[in-house]
C-alpha positions in Angstrom: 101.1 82.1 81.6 98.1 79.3 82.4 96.6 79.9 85.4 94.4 77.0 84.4 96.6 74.3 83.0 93.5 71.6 82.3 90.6 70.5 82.9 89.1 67.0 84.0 86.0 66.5 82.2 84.8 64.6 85.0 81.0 65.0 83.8 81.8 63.4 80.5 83.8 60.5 82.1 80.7 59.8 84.7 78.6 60.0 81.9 80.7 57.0 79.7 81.3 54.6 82.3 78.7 52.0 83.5 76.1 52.5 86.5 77.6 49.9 89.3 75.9 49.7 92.2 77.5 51.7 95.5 77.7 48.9 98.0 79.7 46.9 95.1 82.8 48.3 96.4 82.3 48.0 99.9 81.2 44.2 99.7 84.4 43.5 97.7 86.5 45.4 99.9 85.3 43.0 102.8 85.0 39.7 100.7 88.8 40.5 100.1 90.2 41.4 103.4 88.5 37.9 105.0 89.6 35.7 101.9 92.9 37.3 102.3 93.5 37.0 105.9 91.6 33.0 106.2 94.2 32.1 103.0 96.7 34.6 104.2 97.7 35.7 100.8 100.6 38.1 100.6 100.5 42.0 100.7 100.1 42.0 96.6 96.9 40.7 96.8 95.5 43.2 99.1 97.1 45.8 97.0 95.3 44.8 94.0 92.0 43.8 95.8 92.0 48.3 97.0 92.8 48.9 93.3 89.4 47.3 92.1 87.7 48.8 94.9 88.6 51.8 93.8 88.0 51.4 90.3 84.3 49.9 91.4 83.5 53.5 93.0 85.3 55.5 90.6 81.6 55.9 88.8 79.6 56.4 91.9 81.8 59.3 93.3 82.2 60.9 89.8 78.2 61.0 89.3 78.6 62.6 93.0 80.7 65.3 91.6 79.5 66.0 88.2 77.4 68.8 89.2 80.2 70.5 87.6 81.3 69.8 84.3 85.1 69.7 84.4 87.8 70.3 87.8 90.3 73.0 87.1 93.6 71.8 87.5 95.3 75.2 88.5 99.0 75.9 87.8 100.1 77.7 90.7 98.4 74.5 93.3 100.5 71.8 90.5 103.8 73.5 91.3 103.2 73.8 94.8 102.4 69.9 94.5 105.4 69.7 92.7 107.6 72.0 94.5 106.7 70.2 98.0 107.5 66.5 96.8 110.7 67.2 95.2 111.3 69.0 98.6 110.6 66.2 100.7 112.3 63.6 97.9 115.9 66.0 98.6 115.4 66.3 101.9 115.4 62.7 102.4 118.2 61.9 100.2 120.2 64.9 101.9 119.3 63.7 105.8 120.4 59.9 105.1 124.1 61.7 104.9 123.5 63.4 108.1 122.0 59.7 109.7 118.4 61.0 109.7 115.8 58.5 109.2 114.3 59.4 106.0 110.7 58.7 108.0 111.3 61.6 110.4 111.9 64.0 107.2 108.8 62.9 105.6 106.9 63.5 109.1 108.7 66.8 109.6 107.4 68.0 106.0 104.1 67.9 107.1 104.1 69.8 109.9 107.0 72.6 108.0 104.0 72.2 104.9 101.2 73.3 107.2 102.3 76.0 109.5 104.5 77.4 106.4 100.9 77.8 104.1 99.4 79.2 107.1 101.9 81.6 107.7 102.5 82.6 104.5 98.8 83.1 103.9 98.3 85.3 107.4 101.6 88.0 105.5 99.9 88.2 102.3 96.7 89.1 104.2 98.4 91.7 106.7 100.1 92.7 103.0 97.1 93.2 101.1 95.0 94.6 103.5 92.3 96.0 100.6 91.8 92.1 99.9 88.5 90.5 100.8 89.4 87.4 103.2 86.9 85.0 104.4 87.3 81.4 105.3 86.6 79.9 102.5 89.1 82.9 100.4 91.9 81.8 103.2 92.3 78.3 102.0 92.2 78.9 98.2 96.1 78.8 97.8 95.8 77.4 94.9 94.8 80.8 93.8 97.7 82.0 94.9 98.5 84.6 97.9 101.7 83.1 99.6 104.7 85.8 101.0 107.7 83.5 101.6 109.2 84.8 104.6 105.8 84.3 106.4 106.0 81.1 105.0 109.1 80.4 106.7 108.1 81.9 110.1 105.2 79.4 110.0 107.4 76.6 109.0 109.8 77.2 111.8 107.1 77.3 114.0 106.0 73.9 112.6 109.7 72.0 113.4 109.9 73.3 116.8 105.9 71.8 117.2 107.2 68.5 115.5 110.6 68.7 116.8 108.9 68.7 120.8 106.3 66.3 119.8 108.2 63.5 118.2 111.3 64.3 117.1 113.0 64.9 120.2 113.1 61.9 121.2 115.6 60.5 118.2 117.8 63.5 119.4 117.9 64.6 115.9 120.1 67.8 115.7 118.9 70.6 114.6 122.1 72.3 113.2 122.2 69.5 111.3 118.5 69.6 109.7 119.0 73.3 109.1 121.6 72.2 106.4 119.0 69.7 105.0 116.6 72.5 104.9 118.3 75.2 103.1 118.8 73.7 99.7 115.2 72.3 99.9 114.1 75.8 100.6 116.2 76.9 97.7 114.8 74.6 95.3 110.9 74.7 96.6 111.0 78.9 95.9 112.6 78.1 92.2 109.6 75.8 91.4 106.9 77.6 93.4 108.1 80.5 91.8 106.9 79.3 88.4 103.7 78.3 90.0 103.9 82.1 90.3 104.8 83.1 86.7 101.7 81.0 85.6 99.5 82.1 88.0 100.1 85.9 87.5 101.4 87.0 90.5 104.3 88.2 92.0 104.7 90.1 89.2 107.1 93.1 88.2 107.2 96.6 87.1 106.7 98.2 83.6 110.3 97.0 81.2 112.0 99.2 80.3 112.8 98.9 76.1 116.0 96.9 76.6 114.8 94.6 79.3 113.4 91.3 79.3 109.8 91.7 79.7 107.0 89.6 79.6 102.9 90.1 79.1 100.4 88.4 81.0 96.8 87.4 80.2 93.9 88.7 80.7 92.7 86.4 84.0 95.8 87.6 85.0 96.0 90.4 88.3 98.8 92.1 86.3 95.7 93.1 83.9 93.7 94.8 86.2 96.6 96.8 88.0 98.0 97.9 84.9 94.4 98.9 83.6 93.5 100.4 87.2 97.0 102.7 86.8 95.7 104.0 83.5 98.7 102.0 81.8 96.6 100.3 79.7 93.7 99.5 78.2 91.7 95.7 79.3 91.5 94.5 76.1 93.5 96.3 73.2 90.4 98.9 72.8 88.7 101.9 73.8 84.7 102.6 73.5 83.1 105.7 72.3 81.6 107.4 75.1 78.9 109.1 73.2 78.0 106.0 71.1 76.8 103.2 73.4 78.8 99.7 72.4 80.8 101.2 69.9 84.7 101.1 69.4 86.5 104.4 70.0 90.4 103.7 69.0 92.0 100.4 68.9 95.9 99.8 69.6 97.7 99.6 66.6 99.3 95.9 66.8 97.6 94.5 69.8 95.5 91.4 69.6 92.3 93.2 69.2 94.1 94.9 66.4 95.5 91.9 64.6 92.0 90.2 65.2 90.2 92.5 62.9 88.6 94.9 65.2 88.1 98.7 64.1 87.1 102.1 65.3 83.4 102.6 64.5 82.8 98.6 65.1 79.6 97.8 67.5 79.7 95.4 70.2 77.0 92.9 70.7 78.2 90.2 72.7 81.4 89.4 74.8 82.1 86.0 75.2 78.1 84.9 74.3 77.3 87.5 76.6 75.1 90.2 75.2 75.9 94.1 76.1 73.6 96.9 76.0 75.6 99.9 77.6 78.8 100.7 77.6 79.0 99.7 81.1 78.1 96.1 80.6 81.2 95.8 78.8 83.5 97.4 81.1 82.0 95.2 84.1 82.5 92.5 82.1 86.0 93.2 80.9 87.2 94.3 84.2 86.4 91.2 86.2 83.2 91.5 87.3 82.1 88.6 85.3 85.5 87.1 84.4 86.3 83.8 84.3 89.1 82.7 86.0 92.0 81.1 83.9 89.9 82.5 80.9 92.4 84.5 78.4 90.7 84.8 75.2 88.2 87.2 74.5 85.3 86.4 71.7 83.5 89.7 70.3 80.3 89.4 68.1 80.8 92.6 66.7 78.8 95.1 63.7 81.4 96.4 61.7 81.9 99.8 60.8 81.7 98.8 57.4 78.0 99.2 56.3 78.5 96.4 53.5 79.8 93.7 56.0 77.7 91.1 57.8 78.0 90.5 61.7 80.5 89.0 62.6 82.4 86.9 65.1 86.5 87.7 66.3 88.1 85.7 68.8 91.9 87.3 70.3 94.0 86.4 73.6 95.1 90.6 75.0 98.1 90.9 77.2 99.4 93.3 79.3 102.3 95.7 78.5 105.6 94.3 78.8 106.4 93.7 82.9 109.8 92.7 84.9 109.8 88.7 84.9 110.5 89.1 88.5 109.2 85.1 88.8 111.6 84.4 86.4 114.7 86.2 88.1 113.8 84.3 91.7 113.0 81.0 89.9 116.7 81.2 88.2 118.5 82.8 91.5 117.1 79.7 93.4 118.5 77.2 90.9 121.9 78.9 91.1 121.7 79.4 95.4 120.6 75.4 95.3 123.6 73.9 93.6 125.5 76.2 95.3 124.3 74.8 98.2 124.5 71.1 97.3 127.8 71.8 96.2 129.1 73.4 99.0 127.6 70.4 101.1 130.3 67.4 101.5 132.8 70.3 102.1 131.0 72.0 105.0 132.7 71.9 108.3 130.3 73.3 110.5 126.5 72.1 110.9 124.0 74.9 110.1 126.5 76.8 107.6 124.6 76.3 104.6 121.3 78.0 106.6 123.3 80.6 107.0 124.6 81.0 103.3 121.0 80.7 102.4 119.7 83.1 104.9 122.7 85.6 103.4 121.6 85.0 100.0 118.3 85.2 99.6 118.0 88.4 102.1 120.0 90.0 99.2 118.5 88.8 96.2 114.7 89.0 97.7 115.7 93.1 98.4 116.8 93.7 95.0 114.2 91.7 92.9 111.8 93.7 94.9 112.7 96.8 93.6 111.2 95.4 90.4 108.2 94.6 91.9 105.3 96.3 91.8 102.7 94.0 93.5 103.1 95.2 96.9 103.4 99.0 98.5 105.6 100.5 101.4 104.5 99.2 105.0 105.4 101.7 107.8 107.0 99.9 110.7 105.1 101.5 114.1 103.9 104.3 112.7 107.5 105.1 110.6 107.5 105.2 107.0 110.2 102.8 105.5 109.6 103.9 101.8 110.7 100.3 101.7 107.8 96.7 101.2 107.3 94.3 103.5 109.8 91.8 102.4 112.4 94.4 101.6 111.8 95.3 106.1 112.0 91.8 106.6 115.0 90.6 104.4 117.0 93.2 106.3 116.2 91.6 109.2 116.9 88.4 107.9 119.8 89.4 106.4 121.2 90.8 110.0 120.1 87.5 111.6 121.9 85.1 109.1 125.0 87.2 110.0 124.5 86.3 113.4 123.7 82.9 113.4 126.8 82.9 111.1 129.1 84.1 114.1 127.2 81.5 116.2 127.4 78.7 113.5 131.5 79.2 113.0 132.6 79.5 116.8 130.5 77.4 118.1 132.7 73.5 119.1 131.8 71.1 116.8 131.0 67.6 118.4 133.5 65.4 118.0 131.5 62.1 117.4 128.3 61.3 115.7 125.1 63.9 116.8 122.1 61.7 115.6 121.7 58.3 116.0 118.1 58.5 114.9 118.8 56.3 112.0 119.7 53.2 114.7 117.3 54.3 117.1 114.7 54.8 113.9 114.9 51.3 112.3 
């Protein structure tokens, strides 16, 4: 699990390439768009003439932004990424055999993409209500901090906006872009899952010995839950509380342990960081001071061992062995989508495969969140469901997929073609 996957080291690349003048770019930029229009050389040339414009500024705007020394490229944001263009690249592929300009499905994304981030960022906050939202907090999704099914509240919310505003018009059928949704849907939640799995949340309860279990790192939020729940230890080790900086007991094979770190040993720094107090390492360790995407821990330590010299030890902790609950949505998604795509050319009733979606993932959302340990038990007005959020809301979904089901399979079925958007589009 990376919750940082890399890091441009944008300060080192301004600092290589040569000083060029700002305007340069500009002035090229016009000299190119009037020589190309008075010769009226062909789109290539214009093409080319914005990618040395670019290339001219590339140093200016790096120098702008090297006040930092590298740009974290964060895993969970890079699936998302990738999660929303293979959604749109399917979705387009999907509507051209329903006659849909493949236009209106990349319009339609970015309304769906919009409303569905800011819905699903509005659940996670009315879910973690002892979370710390401001502004700036509310747009770092990168971070992570999306519930689906707000997500898809917001996104319907955002076709019925796009669908009035501009859709409409193409009389695009909406029974007929549910079915182009649902196997996107299916396939954004596998990827975006793993944006999950790297990012550390979503994350399951304590495996059991036989289960498949996996152990995060320590930026993690598994970490501090675990820790917080008296489950674990941060870091593989205890201190001595009599004997400021000094190692009580150490987990026999943990990473601290395999590291070379004893009972007795003395502290001095963490991570270049020098300690005084017990407490300085326990703010430190427990995320006061953390890092994010940071998951090894260096330890400048005194060793218990009068005849040994200071001495530095550098180890990665993880958690205790936790549910991959990421893992069992990412997989159930990749089965639900080719189920989907298979079922497609064989469907004889538009919005049937929204439904077998909606069916589907009320069901497997409720049981994987039994393994889940991420979220607590809402009450619904004042009644308490013993049950989370999404467990409430997947039986309602699963009630209303029934429905629409009945709906979907009495409803007639138009005898001729439903959307001429792709002649009326062209």
């Amino acid at each position: 699990m990376q919750q940082v996957l890399f890091r441009i080291p944008v300060k080192d690349i301004a600092d290589s390439l040569p000083d060029i003048p700002v305007f340069i770019g500009p002035l090229v930029l016009v000299l190119a768009i009037a020589l190309g229009r008075w010769r009226h050389f062909p789109k290539l040339f214009f093409a080319i003439s914005y990618v040395v414009v670019a290339l001219l500024l590339l140093p200016s705007v790096l120098k702008w932004i090297s006040f930092t020394d590298s740009i974290p490229i964060y895993g969970y944001g890079a699936m998302l990424f990738v999660a929303f263009v293979s959604c749109v690249l399917l979705a387009a592929r999907l509507g051209l055999r329903e006659g849909i300009d493949p236009r209106h499905i990349q319009d339609l994304a970015i309304w769906i993409f919009i409303f569905g981030i800011i819905g699903g960022r509005i659940t996670f906050m009315i879910q973690d209500r002892n979370e710390d939202f401001s502004l700036g907090k509310f747009v770092k999704i990168w971070e992570g901090g999306l519930v689906f099914y707000g997500g898809a509240i917001g996104g319907a919310v955002g076709y019925f906006v796009a669908y009035f505003v501009s859709l409409r018009k193409y009389h695009i059928s909406s029974w007929k872009m549910a079915d182009v949704i649902a196997p996107c849907a299916a396939l954004g939640l596998a990827l975006g899952r793993v944006g999950c799995l790297l990012n550390g949340c979503c994350y399951g309860n304590v495996a059991c010995a036989d289960c498949p279990a996996v152990g995060f790192p320590l930026s993690a939020p598994p970490r501090y839950e675990m820790t917080r729940r008296g489950y674990q230890t941060d870091a593989g080790f205890t201190l001595d509380a009599k004997r400021p900086r000094t190692v009580g007991a150490v987990e026999p094979d943990s990473a601290a342990d395999r590291a070379g770190l004893h009972p007795d040993d003395v502290i001095l720094q963490v991570n270049d960081k020098e300690v005084a107090t017990n407490r300085d390492i326990d703010d430190y360790l427990h995320g006061k001071y953390w890092p994010r995407g940071k998951n090894d821990l260096l330890l400048l330590i005194h060793p218990s061992d009068p005849q040994e010299k200071e001495k530095e030890i550098l180890f990665s902790p993880t958690t205790i062995g936790l549910h991959p609950t990421q893992v069992y949505e990412s997989v159930s998604m990749v089965l639900l989508a080719f189920l989907l795509l298979a079922y497609y050319p064989f469907k004889r009733h538009d919005g049937s495969l929204m439904v077998i979606f909606m069916l589907a993932y009320s069901v497997h959302r409720f049981l994987n969140e039994m393994l889940r340990t991420d979220t607590d038990p809402v009450s619904i007005f004042g009644i308490q469901t013993h049950m989370t959020l999404s467990q409430n809301i997947s039986i309602l979904v699963l009630i209303a997929g029934i429905l629409l089901g009945i709906v979907v399979w009495t409803r007639p079925q138009p005898k001729g073609p439903e959307c001429p958007a792709m002649a009326e589009g062209t």
